[in-house]
C-alpha positions as MATLAB code, in Angstrom:
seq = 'XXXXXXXXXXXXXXXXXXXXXXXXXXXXXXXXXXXXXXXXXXXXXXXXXXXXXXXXXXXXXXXXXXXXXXXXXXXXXXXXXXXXXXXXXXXXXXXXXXXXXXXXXXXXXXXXXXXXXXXXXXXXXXXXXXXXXXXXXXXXXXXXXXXXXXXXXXXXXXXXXXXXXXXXXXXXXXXXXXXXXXXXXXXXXXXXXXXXXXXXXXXXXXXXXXXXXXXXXXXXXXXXXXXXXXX';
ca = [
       4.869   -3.647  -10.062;
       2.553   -6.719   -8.971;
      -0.110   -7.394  -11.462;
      -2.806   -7.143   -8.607;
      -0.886   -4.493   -6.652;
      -4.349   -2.947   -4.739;
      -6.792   -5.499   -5.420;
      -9.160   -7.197   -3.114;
     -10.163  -10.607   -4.425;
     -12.829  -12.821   -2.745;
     -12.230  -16.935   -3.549;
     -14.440  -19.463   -2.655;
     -13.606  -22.924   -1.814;
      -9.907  -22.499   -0.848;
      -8.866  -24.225    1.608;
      -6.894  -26.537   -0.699;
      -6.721  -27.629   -4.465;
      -7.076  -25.001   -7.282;
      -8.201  -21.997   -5.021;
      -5.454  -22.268   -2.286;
      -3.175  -21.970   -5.358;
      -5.454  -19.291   -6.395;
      -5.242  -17.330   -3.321;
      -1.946  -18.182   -2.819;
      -0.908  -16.494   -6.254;
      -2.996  -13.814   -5.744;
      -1.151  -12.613   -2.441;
       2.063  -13.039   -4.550;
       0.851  -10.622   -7.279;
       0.103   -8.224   -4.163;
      -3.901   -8.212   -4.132;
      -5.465   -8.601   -0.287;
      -7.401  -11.781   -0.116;
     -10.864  -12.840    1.429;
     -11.771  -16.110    1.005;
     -13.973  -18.585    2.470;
     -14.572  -22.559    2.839;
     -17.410  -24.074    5.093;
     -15.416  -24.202    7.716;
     -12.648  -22.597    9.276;
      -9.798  -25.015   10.597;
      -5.975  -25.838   11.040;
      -6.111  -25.429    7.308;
      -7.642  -22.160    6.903;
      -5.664  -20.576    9.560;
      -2.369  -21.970    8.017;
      -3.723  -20.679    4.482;
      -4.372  -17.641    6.143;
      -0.882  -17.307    7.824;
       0.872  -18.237    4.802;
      -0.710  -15.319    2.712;
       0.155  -12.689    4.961;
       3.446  -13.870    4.547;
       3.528  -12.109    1.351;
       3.348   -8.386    2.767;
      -0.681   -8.684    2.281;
      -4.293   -8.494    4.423;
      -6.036  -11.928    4.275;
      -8.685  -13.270    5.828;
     -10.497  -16.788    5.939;
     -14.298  -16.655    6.351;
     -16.959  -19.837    7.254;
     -19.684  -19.549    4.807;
     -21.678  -21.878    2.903;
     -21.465  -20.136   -0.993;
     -24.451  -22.615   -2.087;
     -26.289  -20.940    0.472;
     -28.350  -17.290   -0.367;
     -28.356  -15.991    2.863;
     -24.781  -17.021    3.533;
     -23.349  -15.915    0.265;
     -24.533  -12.232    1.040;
     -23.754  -12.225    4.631;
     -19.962  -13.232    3.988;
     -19.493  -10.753    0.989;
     -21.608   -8.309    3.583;
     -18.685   -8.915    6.236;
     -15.988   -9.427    3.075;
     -16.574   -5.659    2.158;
     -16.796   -3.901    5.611;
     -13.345   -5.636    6.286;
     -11.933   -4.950    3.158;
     -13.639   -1.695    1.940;
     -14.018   -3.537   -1.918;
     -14.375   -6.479   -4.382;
     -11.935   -6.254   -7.282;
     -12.446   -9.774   -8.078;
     -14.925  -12.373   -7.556;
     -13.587  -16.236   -8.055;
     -16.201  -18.566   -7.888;
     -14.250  -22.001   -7.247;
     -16.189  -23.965   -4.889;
     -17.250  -26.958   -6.278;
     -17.808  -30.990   -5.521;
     -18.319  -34.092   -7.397;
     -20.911  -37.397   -6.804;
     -19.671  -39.255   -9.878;
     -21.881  -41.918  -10.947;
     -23.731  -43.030  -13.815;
     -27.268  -42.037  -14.301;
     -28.785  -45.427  -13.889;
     -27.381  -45.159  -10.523;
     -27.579  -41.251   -9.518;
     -30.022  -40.208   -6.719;
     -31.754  -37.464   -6.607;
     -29.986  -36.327   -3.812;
     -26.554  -36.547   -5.684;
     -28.012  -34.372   -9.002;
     -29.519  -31.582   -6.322;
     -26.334  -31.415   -3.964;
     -23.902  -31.182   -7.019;
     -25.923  -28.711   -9.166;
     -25.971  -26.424   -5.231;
     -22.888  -26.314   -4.564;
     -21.358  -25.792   -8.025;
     -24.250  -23.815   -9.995;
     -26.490  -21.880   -7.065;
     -23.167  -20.595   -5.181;
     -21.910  -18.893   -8.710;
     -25.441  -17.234   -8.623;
     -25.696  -16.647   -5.092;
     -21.923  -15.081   -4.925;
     -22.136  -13.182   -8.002;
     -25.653  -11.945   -7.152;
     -24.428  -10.810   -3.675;
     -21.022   -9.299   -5.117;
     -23.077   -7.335   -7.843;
     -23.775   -4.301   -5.741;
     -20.593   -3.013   -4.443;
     -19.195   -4.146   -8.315;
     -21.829   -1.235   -9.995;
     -21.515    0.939   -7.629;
     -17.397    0.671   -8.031;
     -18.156    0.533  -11.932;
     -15.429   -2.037  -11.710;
     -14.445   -5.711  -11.255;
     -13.863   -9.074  -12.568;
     -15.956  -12.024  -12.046;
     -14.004  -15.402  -12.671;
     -16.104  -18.588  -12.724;
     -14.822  -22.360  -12.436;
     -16.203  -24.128  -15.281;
     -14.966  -27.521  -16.399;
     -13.647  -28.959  -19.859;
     -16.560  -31.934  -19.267;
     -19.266  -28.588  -19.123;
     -18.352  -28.165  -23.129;
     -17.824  -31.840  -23.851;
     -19.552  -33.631  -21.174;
     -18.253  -37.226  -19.686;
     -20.222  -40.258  -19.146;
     -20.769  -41.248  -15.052;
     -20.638  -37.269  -14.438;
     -23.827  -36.287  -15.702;
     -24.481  -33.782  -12.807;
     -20.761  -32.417  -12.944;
     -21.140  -31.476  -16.274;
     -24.474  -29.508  -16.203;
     -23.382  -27.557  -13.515;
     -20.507  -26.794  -15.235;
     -22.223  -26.403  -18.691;
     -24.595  -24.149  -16.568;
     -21.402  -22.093  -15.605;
     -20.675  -20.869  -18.911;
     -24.123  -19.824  -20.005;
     -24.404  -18.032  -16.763;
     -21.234  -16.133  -17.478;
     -21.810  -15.699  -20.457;
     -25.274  -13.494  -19.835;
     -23.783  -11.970  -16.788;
     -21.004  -10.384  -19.096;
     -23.687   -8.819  -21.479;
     -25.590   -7.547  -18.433;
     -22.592   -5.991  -16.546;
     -19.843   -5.285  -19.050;
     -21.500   -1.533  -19.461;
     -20.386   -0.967  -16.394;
     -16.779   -2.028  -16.611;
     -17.049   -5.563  -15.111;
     -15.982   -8.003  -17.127;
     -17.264  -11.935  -16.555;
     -15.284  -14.752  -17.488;
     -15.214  -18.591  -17.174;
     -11.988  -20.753  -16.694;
     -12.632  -24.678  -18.235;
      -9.954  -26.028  -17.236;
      -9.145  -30.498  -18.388;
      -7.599  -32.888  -15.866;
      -6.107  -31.062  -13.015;
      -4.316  -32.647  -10.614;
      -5.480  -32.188   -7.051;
      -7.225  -34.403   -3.901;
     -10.256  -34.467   -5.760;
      -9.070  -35.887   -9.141;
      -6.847  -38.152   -7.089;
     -10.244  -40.468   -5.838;
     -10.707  -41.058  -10.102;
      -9.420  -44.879  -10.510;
      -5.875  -44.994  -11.520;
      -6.748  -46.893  -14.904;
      -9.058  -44.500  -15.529;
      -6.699  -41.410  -14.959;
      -4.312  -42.530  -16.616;
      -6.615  -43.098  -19.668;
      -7.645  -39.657  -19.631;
      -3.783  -38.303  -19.750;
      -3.638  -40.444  -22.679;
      -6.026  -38.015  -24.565;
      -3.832  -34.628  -23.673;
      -1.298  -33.512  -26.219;
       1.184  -32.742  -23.421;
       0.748  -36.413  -21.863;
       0.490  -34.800  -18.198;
      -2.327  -33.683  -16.112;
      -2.789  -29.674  -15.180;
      -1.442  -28.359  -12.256;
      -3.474  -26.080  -10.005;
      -0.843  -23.251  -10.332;
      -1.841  -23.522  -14.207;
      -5.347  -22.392  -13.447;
      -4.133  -19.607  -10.986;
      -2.015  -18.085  -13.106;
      -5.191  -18.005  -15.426;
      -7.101  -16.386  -12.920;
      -4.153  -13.725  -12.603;
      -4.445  -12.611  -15.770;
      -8.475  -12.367  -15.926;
      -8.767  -10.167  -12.773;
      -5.653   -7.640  -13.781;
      -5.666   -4.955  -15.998;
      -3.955   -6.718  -18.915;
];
């Protein structure tokens, strides 16, 4: 049996990276996926195509998870489609990379939106159906630089440092009610957005890791796997 054989999972932010491999090993485990990106294009409706493929409902949604309003109207639509929320995945997520002395305002607010308000605003609107189910998994996108922090991503990492305290509380105010809440930090993944770091510095940073490679986004899925089955 498929370890999400009957699951619906919602995934934010997957139109490529770490949550198409997220949704994309999700289908393969058997769970029906709704996910959603700010816009719907050739990418989303290949996405889309390619997880049917695997014997499974899917659906791509345009929604803006930094958004309140949005956030509930999508999981709204996301549950009269799909009848339930199994799993939450909060994976959307940017980067303005720059050192403080140089930082706007603008860059700190838009970075701490998009990767700190959406994890409220999903998990806020996903909350309801989860209690009344008296079931679910909420999986939040974290980063290795929200425990250790990095210099010239000083917004990255407090959003992401916000991440974990968030889930952390979250899990003490839901797990009575069967829903467990769980962060993923994952290091230096290899994807588009990791690909705009320098090359000296990239390779400096695969220096530091034991297995002298960078993560691959199928690493983090399988992750993800595990969190919102029953094992």
């Amino acid at each position: 049996m498929k370890l999400l054989e009957g699951k619906v999972a919602v995934i934010t932010g997957a139109a490529r990276g770490i949550g198409k491999s997220i949704a994309l090993k999700f289908a393969e485990q058997g769970a029906d996926v709704a996910f959603t990106d700010l816009k719907l294009d050739e990418n989303t409706d290949a996405l889309e195509k390619e997880l049917t493929g695997y014997g499974v409902k899917a659906k791509g949604f345009a929604s803006d998870a930094s958004n309140f309003e949005d956030a509930q109207k999508v999981m709204d639509e996301i549950v009269a489609e799909f009848g339930r929320v199994d799993a939450l995945i909060n994976n959307a997520g940017i980067t303005r990379d720059t050192l403080l002395m140089r930082m706007s305002e603008e860059q700190w607010d838009l970075v701490l939106k998009v990767n700190l308000k959406s994890v409220f605003n999903m998990t806020k609107a996903v909350q309801k159906t989860m209690l009344k189910q008296r079931s679910g998994s909420i999986v939040n996108m974290s980063s290795v630089v929200g425990v250790s922090g990095n210099a010239g991503q000083s917004n990255y990492s407090a959003s992401k440092a916000g991440i974990i305290g968030f889930t952390k509380s979250i899990a003490k105010e839901l797990g009575a009610r069967s829903i467990r809440s769980n962060a993923i930090a994952p290091g230096f993944i290899v994807t588009e957005m990791t690909e705009k770091i320098p090359e000296k510095a990239r390779e400096e940073w695969i220096k530091t890791i034991p297995l002298k490679r960078g993560g691959t986004p199928e690493d983090v899925a399988n992750a993800c796997v595990f969190l919102a089955s029953d094992l």
